[in-house]
C-alpha positions as CSV (number, residue, x, y, z in Angstrom):
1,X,27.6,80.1,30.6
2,X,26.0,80.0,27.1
3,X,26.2,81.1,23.9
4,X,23.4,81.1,21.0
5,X,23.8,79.1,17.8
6,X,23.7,80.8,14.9
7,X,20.4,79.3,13.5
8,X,20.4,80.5,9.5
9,X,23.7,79.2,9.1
10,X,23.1,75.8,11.2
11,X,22.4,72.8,8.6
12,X,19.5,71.4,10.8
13,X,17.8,74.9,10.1
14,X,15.2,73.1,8.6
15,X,15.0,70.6,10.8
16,X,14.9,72.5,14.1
17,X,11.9,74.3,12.8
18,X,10.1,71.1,11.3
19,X,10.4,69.3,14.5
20,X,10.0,72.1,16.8
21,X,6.4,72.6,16.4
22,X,5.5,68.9,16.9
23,X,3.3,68.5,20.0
24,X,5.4,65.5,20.8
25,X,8.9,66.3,19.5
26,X,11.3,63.7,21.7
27,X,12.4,60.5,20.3
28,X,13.8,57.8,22.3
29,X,15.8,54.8,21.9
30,X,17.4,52.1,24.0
31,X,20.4,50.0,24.0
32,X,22.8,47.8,26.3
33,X,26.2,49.3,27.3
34,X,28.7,47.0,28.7
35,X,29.3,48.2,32.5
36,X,31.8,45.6,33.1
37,X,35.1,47.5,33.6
38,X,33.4,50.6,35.2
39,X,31.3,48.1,37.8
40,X,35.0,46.5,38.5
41,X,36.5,49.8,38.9
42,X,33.6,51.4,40.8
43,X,34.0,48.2,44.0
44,X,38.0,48.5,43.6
45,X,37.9,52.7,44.5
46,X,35.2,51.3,47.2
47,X,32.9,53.7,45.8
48,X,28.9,54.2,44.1
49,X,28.6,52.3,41.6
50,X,25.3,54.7,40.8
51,X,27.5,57.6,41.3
52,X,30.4,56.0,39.0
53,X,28.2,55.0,35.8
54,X,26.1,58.7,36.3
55,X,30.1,60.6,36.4
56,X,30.3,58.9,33.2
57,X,27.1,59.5,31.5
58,X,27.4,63.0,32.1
59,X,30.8,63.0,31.1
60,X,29.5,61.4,27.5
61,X,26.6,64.2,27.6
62,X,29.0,67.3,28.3
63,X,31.2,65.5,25.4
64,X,28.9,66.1,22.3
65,X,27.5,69.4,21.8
66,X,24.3,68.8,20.5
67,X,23.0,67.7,23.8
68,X,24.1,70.8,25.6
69,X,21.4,72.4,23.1
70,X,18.5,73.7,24.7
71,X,15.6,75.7,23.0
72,X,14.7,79.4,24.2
73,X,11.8,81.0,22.8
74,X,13.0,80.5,19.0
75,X,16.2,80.8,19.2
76,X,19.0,77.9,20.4
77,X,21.8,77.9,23.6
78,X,24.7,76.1,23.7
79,X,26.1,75.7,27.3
80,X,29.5,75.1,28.3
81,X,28.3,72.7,30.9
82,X,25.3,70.6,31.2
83,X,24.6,69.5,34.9
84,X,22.8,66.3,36.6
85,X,18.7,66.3,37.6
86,X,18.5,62.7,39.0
87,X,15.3,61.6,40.8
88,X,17.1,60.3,44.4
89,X,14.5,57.9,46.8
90,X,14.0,58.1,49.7
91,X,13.3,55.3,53.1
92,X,10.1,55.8,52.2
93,X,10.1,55.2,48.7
94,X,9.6,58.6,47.5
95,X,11.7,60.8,45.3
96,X,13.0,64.4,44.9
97,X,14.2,66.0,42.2
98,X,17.7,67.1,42.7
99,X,20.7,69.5,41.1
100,X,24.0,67.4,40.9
101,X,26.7,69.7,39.0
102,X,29.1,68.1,36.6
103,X,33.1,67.9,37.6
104,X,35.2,66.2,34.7
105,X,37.2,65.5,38.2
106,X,35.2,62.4,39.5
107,X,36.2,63.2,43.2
108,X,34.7,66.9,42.7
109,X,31.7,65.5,40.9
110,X,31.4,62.5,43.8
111,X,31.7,64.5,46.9
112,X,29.3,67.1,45.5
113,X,26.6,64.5,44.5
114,X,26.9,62.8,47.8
115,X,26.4,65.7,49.4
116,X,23.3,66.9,47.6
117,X,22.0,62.4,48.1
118,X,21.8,63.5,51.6
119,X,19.9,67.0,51.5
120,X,17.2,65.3,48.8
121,X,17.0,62.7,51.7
122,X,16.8,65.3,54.7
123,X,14.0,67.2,52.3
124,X,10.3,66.6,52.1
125,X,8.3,66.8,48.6
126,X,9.4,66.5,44.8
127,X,10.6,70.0,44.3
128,X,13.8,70.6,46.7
129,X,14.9,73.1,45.1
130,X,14.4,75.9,42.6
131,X,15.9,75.4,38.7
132,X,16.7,78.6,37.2
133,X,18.4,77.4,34.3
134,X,17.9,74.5,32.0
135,X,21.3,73.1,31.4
136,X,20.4,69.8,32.9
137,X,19.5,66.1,32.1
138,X,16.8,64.9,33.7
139,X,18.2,61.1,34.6
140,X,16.5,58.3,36.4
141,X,17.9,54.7,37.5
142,X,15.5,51.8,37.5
143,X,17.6,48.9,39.0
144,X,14.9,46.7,39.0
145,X,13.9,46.4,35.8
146,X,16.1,45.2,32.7
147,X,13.7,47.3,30.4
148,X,13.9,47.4,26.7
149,X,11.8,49.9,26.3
150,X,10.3,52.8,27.8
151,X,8.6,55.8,28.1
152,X,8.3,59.7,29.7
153,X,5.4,61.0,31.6
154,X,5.6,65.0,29.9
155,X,3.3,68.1,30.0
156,X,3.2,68.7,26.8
157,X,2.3,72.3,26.9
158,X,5.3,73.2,29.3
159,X,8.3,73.9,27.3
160,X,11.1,71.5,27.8
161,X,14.4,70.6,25.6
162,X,16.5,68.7,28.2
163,X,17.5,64.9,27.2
164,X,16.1,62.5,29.1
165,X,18.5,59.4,30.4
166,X,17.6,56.3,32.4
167,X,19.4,53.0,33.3
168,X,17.8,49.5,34.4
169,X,18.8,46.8,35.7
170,X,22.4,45.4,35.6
171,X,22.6,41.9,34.1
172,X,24.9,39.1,33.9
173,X,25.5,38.3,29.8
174,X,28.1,35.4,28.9
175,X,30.5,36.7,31.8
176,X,29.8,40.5,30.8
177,X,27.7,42.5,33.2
178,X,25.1,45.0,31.0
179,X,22.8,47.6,31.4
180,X,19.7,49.4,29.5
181,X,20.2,52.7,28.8
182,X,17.3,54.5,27.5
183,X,18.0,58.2,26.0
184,X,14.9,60.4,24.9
185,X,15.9,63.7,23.0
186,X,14.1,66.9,21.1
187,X,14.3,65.8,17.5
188,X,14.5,69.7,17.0
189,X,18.1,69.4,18.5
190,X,19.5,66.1,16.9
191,X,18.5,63.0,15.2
192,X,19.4,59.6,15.8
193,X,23.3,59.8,14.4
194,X,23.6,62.0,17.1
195,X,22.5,59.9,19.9
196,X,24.8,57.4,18.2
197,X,27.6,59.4,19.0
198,X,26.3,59.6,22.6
199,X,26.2,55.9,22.9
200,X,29.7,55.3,21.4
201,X,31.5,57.9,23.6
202,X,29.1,56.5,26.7
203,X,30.7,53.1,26.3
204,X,34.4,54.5,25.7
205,X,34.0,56.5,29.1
206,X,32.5,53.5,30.9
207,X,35.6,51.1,29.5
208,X,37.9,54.0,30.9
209,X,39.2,54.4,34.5
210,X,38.7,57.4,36.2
């Protein structure tokens, strides 16, 4: 479900169409978050860590409105719920793109994503399924790499609105384990205050236990 924001009264009016007609409107940023508690957590409930830190990303992106925004033509939705497009490998080293809904309830939310890890798995090529709607985050996990920077492949005459999240590689800092998180987002939407909201509430739902 969706509703559209009232853009004439919205204070980013100007913004929205500044930014909007950029042939490359995304920015993106990265920063550390502190996975200490919900890596502790995750092996003590005996389950995915991935699974676990994902739970609370989306849980920090269904948290702040302006990244369930997505543009429509000229005009701006607002859903109620903003659901989980994760790149999931294969044996072979391939990917598919999949559709992971968002629970609040991490056991809804767990058995649910495990469930589509295994049809991505059972199912050959990138596209596994069809995406009628674009309340999603396109998400990625890197686990090799402890990036500090990084960048999208985009089309950019396909239109597209949906943050962009990936994580790297988990680290060992002075007895604290850490992780990159990179977060690319339509500066047509939100500027960079509001990805710092994203990060603080990230880091508050990582510290918490589910």
């Amino acid at each position: 479900m969706y509703k559209k924001l009232d853009i004439e009264s919205w204070p980013r009016h100007e913004h929205f169409e500044f930014f909007r007609k950029f042939d490359e409107p995304f920015f993106g940023l990265v920063a550390d978050v502190d996975v200490t508690t919900a890596y502790t957590e995750a092996k003590a409930l005996g389950v995915s860590f991935f699974l676990y830190y994902t739970h609370r990303i989306a849980a920090a992106v269904n948290g702040i409105e302006e990244f369930r925004y997505r543009i429509s033509g000229g005009e701006v939705s607002v859903y109620d719920r903003v659901d989980v497009s994760a790149t999931l490998t294969r044996e072979d080293n391939t990917f598919g793109f999949s559709l992971i809904e968002y629970h609040p309830d991490f056991d809804a939310f767990y058995k649910g994503a495990k469930q589509e890890i295994e049809r991505v798995r059972q199912t050959p090529g990138l596209f596994t399924r069809s995406f009628e709607a674009d309340n999603l985050i396109h998400f990625s996990a890197i686990p090799w790499v402890n990036f500090t920077s990084l960048s999208h492949a985009r089309s950019f005459t396909f239109p597209d609105s949906c943050p962009k999240i990936s994580v790297g590689k988990m680290t060992d800092v002075s007895g604290r384990k850490m992780m990159p998180v990179s977060v690319h987002v339509h500066h047509a939407l939100m500027d960079g205050y509001h990805t710092g909201l994203f990060f603080e509430l990230l880091q508050q739902k990582l510290d918490e236990k589910v």
